[in-house]
C-alpha positions as CSV (number, residue, x, y, z in Angstrom):
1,X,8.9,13.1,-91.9
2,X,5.5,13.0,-90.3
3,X,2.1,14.9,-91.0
4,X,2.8,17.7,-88.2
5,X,5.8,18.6,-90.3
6,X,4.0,18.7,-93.6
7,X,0.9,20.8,-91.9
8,X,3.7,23.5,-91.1
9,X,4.9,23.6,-94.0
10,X,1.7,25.6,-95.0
11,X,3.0,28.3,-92.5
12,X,5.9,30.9,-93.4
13,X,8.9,29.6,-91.5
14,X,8.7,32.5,-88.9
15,X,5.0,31.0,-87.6
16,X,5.9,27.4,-87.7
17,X,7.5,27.2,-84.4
18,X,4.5,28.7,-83.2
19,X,1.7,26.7,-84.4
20,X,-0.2,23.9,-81.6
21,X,-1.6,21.3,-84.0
22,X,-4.0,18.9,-82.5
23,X,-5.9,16.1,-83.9
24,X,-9.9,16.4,-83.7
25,X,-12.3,13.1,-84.4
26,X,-13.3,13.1,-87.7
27,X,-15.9,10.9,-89.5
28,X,-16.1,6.8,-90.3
29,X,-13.1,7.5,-93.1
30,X,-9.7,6.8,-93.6
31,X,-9.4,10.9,-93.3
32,X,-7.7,12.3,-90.5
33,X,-7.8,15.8,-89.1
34,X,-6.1,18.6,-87.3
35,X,-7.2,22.0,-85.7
36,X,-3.8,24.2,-86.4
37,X,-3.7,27.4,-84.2
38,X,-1.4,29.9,-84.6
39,X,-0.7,33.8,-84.4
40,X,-3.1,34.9,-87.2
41,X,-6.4,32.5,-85.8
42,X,-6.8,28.7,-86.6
43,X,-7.1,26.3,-89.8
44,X,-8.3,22.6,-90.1
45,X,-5.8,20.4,-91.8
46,X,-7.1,16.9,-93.4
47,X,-5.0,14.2,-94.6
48,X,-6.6,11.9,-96.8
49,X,-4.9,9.2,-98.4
50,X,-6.8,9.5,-102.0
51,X,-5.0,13.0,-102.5
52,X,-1.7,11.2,-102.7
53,X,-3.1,8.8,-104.9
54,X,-4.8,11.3,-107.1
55,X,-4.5,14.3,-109.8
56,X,-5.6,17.2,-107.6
57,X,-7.9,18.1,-110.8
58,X,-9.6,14.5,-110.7
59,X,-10.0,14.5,-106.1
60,X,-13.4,14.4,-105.9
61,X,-13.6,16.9,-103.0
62,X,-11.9,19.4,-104.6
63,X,-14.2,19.2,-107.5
64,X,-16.8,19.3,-105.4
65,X,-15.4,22.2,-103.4
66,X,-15.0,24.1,-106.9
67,X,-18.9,23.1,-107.7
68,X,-20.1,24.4,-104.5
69,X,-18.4,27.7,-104.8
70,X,-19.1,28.3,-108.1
71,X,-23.0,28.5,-106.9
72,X,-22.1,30.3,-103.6
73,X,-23.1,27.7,-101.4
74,X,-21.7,27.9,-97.5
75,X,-19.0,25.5,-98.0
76,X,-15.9,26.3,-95.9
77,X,-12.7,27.7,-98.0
78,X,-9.7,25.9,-99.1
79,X,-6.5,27.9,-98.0
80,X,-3.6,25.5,-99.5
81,X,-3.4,21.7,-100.9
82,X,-0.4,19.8,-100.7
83,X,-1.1,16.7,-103.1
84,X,2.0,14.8,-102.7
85,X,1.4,14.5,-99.0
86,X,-2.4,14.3,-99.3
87,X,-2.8,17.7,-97.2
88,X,-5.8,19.8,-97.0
89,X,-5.5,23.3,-95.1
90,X,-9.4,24.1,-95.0
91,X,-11.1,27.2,-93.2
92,X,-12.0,26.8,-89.5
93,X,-15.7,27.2,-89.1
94,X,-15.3,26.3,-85.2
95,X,-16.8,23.5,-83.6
96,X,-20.7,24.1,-83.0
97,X,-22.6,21.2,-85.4
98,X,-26.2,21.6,-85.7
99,X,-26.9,18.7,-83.6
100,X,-25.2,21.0,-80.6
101,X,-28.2,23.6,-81.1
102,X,-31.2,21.4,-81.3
103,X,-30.0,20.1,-77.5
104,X,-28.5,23.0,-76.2
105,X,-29.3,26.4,-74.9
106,X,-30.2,28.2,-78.1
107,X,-32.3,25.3,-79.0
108,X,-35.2,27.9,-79.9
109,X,-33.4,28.7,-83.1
110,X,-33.0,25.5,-83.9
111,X,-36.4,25.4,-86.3
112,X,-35.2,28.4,-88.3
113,X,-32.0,27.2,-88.7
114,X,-33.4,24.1,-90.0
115,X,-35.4,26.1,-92.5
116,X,-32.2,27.7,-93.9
117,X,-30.1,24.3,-93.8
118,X,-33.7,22.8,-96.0
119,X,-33.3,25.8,-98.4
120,X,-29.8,25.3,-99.2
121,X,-29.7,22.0,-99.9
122,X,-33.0,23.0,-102.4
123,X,-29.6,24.7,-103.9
124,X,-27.3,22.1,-104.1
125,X,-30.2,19.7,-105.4
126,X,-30.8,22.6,-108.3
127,X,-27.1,22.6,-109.7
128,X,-26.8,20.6,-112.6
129,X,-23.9,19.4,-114.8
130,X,-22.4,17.7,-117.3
131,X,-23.4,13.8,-116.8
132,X,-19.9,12.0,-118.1
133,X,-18.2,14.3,-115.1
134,X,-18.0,14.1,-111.5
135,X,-19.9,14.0,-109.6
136,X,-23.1,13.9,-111.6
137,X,-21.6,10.5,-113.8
138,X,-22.4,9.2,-110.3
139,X,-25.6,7.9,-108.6
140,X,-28.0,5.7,-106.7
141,X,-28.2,3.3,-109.0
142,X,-29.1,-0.4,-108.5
143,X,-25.3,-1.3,-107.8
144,X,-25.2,1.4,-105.3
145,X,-28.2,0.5,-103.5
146,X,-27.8,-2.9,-103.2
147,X,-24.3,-2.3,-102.2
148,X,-25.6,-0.5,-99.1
149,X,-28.5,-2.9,-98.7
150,X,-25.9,-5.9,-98.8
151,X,-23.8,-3.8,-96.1
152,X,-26.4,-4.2,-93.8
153,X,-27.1,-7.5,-94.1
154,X,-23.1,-8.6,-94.1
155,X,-22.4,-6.1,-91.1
156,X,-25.8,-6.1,-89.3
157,X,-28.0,-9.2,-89.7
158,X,-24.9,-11.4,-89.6
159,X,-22.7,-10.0,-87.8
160,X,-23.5,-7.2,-84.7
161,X,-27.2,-8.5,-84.4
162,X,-26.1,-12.4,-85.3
163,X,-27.4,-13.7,-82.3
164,X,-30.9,-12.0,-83.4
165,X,-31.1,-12.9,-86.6
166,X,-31.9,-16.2,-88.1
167,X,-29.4,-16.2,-91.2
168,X,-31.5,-18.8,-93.0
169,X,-34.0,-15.5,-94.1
170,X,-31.3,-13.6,-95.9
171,X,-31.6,-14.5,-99.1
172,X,-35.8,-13.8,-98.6
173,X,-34.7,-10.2,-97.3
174,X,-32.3,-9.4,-100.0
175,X,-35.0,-10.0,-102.5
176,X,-37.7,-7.4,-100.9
177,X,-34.4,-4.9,-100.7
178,X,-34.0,-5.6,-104.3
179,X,-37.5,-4.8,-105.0
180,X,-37.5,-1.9,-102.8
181,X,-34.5,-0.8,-104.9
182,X,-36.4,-0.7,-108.3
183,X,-38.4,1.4,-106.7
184,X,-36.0,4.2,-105.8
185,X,-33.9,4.1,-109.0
186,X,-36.1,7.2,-111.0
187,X,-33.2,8.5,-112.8
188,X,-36.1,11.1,-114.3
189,X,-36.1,12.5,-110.6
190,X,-32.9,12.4,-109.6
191,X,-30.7,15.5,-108.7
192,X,-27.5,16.1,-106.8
193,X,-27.0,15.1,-103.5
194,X,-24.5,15.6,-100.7
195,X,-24.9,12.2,-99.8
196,X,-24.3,12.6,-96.1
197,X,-26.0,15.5,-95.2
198,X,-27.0,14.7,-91.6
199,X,-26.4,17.0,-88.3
200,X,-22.7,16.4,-88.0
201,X,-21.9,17.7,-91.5
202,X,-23.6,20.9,-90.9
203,X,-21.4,23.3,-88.4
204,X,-22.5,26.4,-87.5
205,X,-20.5,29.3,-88.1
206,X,-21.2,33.3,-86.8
207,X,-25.0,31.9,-86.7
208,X,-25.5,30.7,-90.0
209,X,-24.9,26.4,-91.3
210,X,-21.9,25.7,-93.3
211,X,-22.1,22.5,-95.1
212,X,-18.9,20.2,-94.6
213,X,-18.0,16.0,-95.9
214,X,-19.5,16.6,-99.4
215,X,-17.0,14.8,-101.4
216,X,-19.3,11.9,-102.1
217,X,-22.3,13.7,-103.8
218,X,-24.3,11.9,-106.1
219,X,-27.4,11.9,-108.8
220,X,-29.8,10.3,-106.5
221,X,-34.2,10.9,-105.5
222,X,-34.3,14.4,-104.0
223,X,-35.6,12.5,-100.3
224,X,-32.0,11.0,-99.8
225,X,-30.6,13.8,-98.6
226,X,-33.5,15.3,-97.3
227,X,-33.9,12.0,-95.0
228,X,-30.8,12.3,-94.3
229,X,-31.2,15.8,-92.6
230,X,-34.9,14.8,-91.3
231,X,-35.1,11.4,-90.2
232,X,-31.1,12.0,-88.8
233,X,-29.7,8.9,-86.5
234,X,-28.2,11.6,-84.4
235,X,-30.9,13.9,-83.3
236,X,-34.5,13.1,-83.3
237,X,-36.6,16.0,-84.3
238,X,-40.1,17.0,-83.0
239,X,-42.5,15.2,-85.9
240,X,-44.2,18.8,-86.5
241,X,-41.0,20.1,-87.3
242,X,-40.1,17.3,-89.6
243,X,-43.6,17.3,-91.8
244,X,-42.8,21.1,-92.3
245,X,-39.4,20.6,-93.3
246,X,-40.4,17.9,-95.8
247,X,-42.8,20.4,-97.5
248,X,-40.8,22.9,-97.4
249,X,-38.3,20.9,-99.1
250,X,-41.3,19.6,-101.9
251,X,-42.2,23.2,-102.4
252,X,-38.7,25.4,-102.7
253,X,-37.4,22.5,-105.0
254,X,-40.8,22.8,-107.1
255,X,-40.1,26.9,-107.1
256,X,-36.9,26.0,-108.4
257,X,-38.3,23.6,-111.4
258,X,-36.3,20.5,-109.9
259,X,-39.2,19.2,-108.3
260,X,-41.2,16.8,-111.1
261,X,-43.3,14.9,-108.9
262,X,-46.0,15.5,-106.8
263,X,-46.4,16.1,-103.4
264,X,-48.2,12.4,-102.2
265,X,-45.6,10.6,-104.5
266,X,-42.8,12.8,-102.5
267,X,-43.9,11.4,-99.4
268,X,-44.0,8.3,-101.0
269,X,-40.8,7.7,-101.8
270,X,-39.6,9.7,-98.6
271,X,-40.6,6.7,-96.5
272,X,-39.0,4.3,-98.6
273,X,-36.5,6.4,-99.0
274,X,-35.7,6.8,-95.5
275,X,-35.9,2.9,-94.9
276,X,-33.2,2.6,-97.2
277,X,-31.2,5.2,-95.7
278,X,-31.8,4.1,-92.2
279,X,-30.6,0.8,-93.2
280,X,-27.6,2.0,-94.7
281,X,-26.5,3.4,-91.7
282,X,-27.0,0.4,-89.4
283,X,-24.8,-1.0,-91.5
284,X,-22.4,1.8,-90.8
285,X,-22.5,1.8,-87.3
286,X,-22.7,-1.8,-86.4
287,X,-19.5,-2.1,-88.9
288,X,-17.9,0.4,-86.8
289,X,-18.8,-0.6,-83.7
290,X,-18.2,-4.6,-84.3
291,X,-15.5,-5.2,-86.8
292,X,-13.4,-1.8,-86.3
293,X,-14.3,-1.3,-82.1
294,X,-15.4,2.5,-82.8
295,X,-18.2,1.5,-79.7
296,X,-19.1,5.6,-80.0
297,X,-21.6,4.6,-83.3
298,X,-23.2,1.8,-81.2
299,X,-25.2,4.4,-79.0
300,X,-26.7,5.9,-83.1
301,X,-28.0,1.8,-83.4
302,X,-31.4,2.2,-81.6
303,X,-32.6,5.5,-82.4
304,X,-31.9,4.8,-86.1
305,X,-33.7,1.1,-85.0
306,X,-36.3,2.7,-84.1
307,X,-37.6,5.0,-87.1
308,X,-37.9,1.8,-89.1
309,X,-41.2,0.7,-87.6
310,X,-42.7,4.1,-88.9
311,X,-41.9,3.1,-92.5
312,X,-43.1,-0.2,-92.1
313,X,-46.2,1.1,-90.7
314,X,-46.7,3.1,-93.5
315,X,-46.1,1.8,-96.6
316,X,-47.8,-1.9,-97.8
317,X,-44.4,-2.1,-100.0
318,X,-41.8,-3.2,-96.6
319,X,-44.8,-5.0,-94.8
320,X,-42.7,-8.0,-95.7
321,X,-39.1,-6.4,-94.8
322,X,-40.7,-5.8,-91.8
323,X,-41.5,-9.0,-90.8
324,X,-38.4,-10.7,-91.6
325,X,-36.4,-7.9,-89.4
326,X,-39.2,-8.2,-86.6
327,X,-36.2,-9.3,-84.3
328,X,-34.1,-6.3,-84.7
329,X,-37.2,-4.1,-84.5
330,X,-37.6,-5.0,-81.0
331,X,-34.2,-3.5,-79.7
332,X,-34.3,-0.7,-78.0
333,X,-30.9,-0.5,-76.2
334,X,-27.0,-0.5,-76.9
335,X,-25.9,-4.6,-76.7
């Protein structure tokens, strides 16, 4: 029996003839999903291999999902699970992301819309929990860091840009990443993030943001997912809109009492925050793009490129990075 068959068998038997199930492009996962119209309106179904594999009570998105709801955060509802078959039947919240309005015709409400998406995730980084459970036992950590850091250089240095690169100063750049890491692992600052909280996971439903993908948040520096949003490798925001949104961030998290730092050491460790982040997703898309042929992340390689040199310009403490990825920094179009 295939998936179609299992996603009707959410459906009373009198709808299931009924139903037109189509598969929609999801995100770099092993998740697959479906948009499932039928005489009462349209669902998203998900398949995800970890349900099957799991206790429903230990799936992280489903903990998650319960976490979020419980502080009445936009997060869309979860109509049925079938665990055996790894099925999710999730809310439709259509298929406007907030990339769509920074570029398209209501672009002009794109700033306020931003200002709502900054304020709710000043919510989700307020939540707090008990640290032996999921998902705050998890966090940037060293481990984590480096793991991304290494990503790059496995999937990026040596392999999509290997031609670029002159493997001989990877062992030099892994040590300024590590040092850059010790940096960024504050565990007295850290407080839940989404982990992916970019354009693509923020749809826009009857006007208003709806947060999707969460099922990875982690303990991490408040500027993760803030970078995330603001320094995003799919839309480039105007830099005026981008300073306000980082204080904006700074001062609702510090009306909340989960901001502990101040404001210059925020920017701080936004910069080098974002330099880690950026370089985490290199290593994403050139993954995609040269071990598993998804060429549609190759076109996200220069803009995300191309923030580095900001970052670098800034801060005395990737002068060095900088230097050693000089060759990459001078890209400015898809290979």
């Amino acid at each position: 029996m295939n998936t179609e068959y299992h996603i009707r068998g959410f459906y009373s038997p009198e709808d299931r003839n009924q139903l037109h199930i189509t598969p929609i492009q999801g995100d770099a996962s092993t998740r697959s999903y479906y948009r499932v119209s039928g005489p009462d309106g349209s669902a998203i179904a998900c398949c995800d291999p970890l349900l099957r594999e799991a206790n429903p009570d230990d799936y992280p998105f489903l903990i998650v999902y319960d976490l979020m709801r419980g502080h009445n955060l936009p997060v869309p509802e979860v109509l049925a699970v079938n665990a055996g078959e790894g099925l999710l039947l999730i809310e439709d919240c259509g298929t406007v992301q907030l990339q769509d309005i920074v570029s398209g015709e209501k672009q002009y409400s794109a700033p306020e819309i931003y200002r709502e998406v900054i304020d709710t995730l000043a919510r989700i980084q307020s939540i707090t929990g008990n640290p032996d459970r999921l998902p705050f036992r998890l966090s940037f950590d060293r481990e984590k860091l480096m793991f991304e850091f290494d990503f790059f250089i496995e999937h990026a240095l040596l392999g999509y840009f290997k031609a670029d690169f002159d493997r001989s100063k990877a062992g030099e750049l892994r040590r300024e990443f590590e040092t850059i890491t010790e940096i960024l692992v504050q565990p007295k600052h850290f407080v839940l993030n989404h982990r992916d909280f970019h354009s693509r996971n923020i749809m826009i439903h009857k006007g208003k943001p709806v947060i999707i993908d969460f099922q990875d948040a982690r303990m991490g520096l408040p500027q993760y997912d803030a970078v995330s949003l603001i320094r995003d490798s799919y839309v480039v925001l105007d830099p005026a809109l981008g300073n306000e949104l980082k204080t904006r961030h700074f001062m609702t998290l510090q009306g909340r009492d989960a901001m502990t730092m101040s404001l210059d050491e925020y920017l701080y460790l936004f910069d080098l925050m974002a330099f880690q982040r950026n370089v985490k997703a290199l290593g994403t898309f050139c993954y995609q793009t040269a071990a598993l042929g998804k060429t549609q992340y190759e076109t996200s390689i220069p803009p995300t490129l191309a923030y580095l040199s900001d970052y670098i310009e800034s801060r005395m403490e990737l002068k060095k990075a900088g230097v050693l990825l000089q060759s990459l920094l001078e890209k400015t179009g898809p290979r």
